[in-house]
TORKOL-4160 file (C-alpha; in steps of 0.2 Angstrom, whole numbers, padded with zeros to 4 digits, m for minus):
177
<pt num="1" X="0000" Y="0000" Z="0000"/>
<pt num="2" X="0008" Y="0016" Z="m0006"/>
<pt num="3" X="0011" Y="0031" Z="0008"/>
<pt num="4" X="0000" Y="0041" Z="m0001"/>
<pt num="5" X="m0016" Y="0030" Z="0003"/>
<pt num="6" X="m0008" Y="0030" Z="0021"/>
<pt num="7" X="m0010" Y="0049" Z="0021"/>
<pt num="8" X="m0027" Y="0051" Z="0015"/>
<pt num="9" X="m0035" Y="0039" Z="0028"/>
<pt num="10" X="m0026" Y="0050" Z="0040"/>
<pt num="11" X="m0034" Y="0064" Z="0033"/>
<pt num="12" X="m0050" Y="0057" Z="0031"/>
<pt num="13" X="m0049" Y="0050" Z="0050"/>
<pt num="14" X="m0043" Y="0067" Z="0056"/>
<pt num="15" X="m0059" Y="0077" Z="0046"/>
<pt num="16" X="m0071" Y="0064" Z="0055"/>
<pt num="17" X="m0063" Y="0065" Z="0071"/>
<pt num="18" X="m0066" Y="0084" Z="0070"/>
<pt num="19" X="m0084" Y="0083" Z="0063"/>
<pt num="20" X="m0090" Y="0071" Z="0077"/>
<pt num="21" X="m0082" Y="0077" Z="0092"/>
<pt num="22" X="m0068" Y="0061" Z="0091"/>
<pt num="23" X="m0055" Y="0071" Z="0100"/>
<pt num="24" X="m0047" Y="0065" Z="0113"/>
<pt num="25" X="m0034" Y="0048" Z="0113"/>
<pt num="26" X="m0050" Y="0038" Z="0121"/>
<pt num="27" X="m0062" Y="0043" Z="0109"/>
<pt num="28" X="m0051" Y="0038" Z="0096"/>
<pt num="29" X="m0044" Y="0022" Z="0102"/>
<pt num="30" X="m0062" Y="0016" Z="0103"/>
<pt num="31" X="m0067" Y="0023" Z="0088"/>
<pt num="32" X="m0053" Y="0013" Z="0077"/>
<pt num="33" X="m0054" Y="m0002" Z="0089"/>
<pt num="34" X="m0073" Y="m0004" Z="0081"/>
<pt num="35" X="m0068" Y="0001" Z="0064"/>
<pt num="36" X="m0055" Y="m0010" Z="0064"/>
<pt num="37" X="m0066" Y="m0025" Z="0070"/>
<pt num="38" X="m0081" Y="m0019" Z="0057"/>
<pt num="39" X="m0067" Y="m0017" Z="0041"/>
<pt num="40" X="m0059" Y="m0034" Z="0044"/>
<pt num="41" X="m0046" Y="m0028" Z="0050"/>
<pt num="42" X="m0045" Y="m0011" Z="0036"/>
<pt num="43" X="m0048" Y="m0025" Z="0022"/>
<pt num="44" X="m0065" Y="m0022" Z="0018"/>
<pt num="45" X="m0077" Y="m0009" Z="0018"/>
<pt num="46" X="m0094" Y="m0022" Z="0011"/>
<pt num="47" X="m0100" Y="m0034" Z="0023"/>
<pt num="48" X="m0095" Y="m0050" Z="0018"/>
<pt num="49" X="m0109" Y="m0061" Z="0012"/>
<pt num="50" X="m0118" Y="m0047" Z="0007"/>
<pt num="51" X="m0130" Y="m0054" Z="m0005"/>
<pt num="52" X="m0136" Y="m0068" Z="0007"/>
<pt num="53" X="m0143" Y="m0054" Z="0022"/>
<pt num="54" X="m0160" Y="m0053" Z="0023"/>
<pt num="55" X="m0157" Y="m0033" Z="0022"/>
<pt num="56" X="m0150" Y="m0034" Z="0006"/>
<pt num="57" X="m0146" Y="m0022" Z="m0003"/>
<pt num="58" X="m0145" Y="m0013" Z="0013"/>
<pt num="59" X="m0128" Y="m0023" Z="0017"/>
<pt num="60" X="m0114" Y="m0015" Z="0028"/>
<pt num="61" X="m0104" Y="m0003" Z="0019"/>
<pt num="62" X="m0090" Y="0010" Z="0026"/>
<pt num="63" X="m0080" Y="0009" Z="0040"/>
<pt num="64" X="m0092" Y="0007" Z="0052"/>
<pt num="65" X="m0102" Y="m0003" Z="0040"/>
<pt num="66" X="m0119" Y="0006" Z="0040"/>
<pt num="67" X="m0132" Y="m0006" Z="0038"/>
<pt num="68" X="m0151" Y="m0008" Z="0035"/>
<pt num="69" X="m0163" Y="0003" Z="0025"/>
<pt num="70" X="m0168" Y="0015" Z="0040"/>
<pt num="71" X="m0149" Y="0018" Z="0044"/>
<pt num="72" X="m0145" Y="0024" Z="0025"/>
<pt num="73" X="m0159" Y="0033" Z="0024"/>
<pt num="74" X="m0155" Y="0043" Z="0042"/>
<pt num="75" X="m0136" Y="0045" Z="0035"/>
<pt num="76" X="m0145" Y="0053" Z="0019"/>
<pt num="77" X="m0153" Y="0063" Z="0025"/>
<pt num="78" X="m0141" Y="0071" Z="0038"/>
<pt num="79" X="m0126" Y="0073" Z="0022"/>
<pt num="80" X="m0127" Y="0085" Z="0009"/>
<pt num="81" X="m0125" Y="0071" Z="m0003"/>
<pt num="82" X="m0137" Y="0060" Z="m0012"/>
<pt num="83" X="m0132" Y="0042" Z="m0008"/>
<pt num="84" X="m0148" Y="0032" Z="m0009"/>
<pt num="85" X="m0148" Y="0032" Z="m0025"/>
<pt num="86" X="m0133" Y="0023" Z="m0027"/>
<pt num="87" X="m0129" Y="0014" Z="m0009"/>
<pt num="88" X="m0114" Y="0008" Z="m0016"/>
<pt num="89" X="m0106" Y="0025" Z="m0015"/>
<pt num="90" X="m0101" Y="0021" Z="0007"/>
<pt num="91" X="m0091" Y="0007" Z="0000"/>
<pt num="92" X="m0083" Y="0015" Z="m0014"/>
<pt num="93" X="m0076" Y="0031" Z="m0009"/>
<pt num="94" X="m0067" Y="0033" Z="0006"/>
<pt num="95" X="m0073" Y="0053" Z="0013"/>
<pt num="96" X="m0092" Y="0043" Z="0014"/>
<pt num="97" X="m0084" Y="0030" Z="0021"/>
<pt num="98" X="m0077" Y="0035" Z="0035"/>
<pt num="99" X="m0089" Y="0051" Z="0037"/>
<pt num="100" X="m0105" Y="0036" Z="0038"/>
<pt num="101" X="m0093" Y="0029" Z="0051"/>
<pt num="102" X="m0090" Y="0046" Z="0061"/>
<pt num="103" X="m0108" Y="0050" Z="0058"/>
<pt num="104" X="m0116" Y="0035" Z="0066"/>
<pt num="105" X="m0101" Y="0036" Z="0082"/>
<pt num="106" X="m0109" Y="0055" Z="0083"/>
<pt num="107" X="m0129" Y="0053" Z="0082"/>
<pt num="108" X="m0133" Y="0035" Z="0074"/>
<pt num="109" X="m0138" Y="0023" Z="0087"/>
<pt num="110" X="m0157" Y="0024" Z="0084"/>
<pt num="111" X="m0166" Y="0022" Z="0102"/>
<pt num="112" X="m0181" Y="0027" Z="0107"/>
<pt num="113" X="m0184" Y="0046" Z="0112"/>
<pt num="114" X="m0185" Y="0044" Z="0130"/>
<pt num="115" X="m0173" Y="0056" Z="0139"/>
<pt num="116" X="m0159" Y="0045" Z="0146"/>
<pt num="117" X="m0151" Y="0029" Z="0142"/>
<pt num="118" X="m0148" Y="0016" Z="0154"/>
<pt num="119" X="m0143" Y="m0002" Z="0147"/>
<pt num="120" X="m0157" Y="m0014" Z="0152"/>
<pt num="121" X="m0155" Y="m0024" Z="0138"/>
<pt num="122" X="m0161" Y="m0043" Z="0139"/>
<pt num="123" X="m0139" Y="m0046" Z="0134"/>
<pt num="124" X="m0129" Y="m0046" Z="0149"/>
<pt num="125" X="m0114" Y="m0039" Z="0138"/>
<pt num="126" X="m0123" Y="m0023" Z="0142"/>
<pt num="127" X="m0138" Y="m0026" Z="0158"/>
<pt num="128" X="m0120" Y="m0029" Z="0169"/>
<pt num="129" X="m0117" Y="m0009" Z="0169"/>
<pt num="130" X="m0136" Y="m0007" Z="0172"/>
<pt num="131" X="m0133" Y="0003" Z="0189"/>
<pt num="132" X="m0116" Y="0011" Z="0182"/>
<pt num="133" X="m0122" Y="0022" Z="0165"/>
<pt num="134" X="m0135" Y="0033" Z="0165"/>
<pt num="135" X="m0133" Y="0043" Z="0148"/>
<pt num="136" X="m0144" Y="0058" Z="0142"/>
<pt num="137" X="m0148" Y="0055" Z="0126"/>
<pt num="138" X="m0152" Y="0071" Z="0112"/>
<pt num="139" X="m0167" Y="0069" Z="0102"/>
<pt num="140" X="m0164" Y="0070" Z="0083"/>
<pt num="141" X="m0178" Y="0075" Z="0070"/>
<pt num="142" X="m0173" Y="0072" Z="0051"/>
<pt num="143" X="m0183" Y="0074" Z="0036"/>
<pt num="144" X="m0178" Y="0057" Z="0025"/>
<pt num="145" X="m0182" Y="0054" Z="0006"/>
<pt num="146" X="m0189" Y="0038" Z="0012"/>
<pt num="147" X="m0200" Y="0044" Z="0024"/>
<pt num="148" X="m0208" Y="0063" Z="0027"/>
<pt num="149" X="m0199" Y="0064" Z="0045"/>
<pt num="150" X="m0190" Y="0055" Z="0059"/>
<pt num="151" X="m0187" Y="0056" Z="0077"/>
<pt num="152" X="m0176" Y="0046" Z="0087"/>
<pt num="153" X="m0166" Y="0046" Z="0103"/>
<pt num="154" X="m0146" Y="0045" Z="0102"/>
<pt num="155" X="m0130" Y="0049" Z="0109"/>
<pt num="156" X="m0113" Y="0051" Z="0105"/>
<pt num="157" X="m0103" Y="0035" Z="0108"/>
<pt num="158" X="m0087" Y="0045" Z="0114"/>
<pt num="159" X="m0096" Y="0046" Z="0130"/>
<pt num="160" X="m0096" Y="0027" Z="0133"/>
<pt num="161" X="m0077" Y="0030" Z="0127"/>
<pt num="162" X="m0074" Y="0041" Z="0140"/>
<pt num="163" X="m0080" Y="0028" Z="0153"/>
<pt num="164" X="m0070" Y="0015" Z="0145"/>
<pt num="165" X="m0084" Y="0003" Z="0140"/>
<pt num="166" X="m0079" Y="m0008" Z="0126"/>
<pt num="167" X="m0093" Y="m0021" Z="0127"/>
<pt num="168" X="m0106" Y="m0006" Z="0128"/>
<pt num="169" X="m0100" Y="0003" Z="0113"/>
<pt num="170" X="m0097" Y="m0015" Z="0103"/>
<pt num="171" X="m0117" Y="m0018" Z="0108"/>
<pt num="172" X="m0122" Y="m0002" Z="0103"/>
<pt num="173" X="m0113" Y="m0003" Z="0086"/>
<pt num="174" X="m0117" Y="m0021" Z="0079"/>
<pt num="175" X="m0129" Y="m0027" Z="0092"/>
<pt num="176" X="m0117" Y="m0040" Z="0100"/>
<pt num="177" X="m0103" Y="m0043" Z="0109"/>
């Protein structure tokens, strides 16, 4: 791999990590810690086995593999770019890539619009810090192209980084440990 692909993914990373509020060494060493885990290790940015997922076309693409109809149509909707139309485009070019990735760390976990976040979940990776985390969650309303408008509960995952909870952050990102 040539330097200068090197030195745009570090540009790229930077831009994101600016943009979402990724600054400090925490943030960041979770932030690449689930990249690296969503990419294969920085070898893929399409989920493997794509055309076999029920949510296909809707496959995992970027660096945080942004998957699923309602996430594609969220991330639409908060870029100044027209990426339903062609879903590939996450995959393919490396500013969408790792901006979907930035984007959903910043405001993509869809929860429910209560005001806090307290992991209750029926997964003990996450019901063990039940009297721990108590996060305040900011209600975001999006106009999609799918959809006339949608409202949804979120927080920035650098606040789980800040606490240091790698199982959290792993739930909250692909649903699993």
């Amino acid at each position: 791999v040539s330097q200068s692909r090197y030195e745009r993914l570090t540009h790229e990373l930077n831009t994101a990590f600016n943009k979402y509020n990724i600054l400090t060494c925490i943030r960041r060493i979770h932030f690449i810690a689930q990249v690296f885990h969503e990419t294969d290790r920085f070898r893929t940015t399409t989920e493997y086995n794509a055309s076999n997922k029920p949510y296909a076309p809707y496959v995992g693409r970027g660096l945080m593999q942004l998957t699923h109809s309602s996430n594609y149509n969220l991330y639409d909707a908060c870029v100044d770019d027209d990426i339903i139309s062609n879903i590939e485009v996450i995959a393919n070019e490396l500013f969408l890539s790792v901006d979907s990735a930035g984007w959903f760390w910043r405001q993509g976990v869809v929860l429910s619009t209560s005001r806090t976040w307290i992991p209750s979940s029926t997964s003990s990776v996450v019901s063990q810090f039940h009297n721990e985390i108590e996060i305040e969650k900011e209600i975001i309303t999006v106009r999609s192209s799918a959809e006339s408008q949608v409202t949804y509960g979120t927080f920035n995952l650098g606040v789980s980084a800040d606490g240091d909870y790698t199982d959290v952050i792993s739930y909250l990102v692909n649903g699993g440990s």
